[in-house]
C-alpha positions in Angstrom: -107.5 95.0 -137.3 -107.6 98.1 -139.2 -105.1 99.1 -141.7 -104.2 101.7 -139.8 -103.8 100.2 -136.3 -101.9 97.4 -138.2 -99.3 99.5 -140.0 -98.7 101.1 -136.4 -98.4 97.6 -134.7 -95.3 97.0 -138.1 -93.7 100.3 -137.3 -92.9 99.3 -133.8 -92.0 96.1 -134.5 -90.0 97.6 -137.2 -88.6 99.9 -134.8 -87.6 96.7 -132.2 -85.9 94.9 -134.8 -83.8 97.8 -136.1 -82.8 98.9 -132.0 -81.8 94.8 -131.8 -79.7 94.7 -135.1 -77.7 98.2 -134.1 -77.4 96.7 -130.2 -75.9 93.0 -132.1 -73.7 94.5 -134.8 -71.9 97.5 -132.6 -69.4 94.8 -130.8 -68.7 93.4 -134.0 -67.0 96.9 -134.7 -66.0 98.5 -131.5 -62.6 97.5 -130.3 -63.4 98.4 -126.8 -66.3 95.7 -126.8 -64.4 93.1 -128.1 -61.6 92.9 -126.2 -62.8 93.9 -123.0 -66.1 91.4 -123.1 -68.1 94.4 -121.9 -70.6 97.2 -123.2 -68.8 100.6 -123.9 -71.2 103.6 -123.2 -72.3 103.3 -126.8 -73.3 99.4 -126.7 -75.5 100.3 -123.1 -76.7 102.9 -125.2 -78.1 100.8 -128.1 -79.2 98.1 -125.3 -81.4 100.9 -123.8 -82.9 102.3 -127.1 -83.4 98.3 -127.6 -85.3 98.2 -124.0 -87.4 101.1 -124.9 -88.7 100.1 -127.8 -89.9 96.5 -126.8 -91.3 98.3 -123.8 -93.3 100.6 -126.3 -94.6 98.2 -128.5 -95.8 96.3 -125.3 -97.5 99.3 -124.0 
């Protein structure tokens, strides 16, 4: 691979990995999450941008 083609390949794996870490820590912090077991609008949120960016790096 190219330098180029690899540095795009690391920015959407770079963009995968940040989408998982903000999906994973938001329950940690949001009350609503924790004690009702479920995703708020903001944690189906981060899940989606999560989604979307595996789906783009597949593409």
């Amino acid at each position: 691979m190219t330098g180029q083609v690899q540095a795009h390949l690391d920015a959407g794996e770079r963009a995968v990995q940040t989408a998982y870490s903000a999906f994973i820590k938001h329950p940690q912090l949001c009350d609503p999450c924790r004690k009702e077991g479920a995703d708020c609008p903001e944690a189906a949120r981060l899940r989606q941008a999560w989604r979307d960016a595996r789906a783009a790096v597949a593409a």
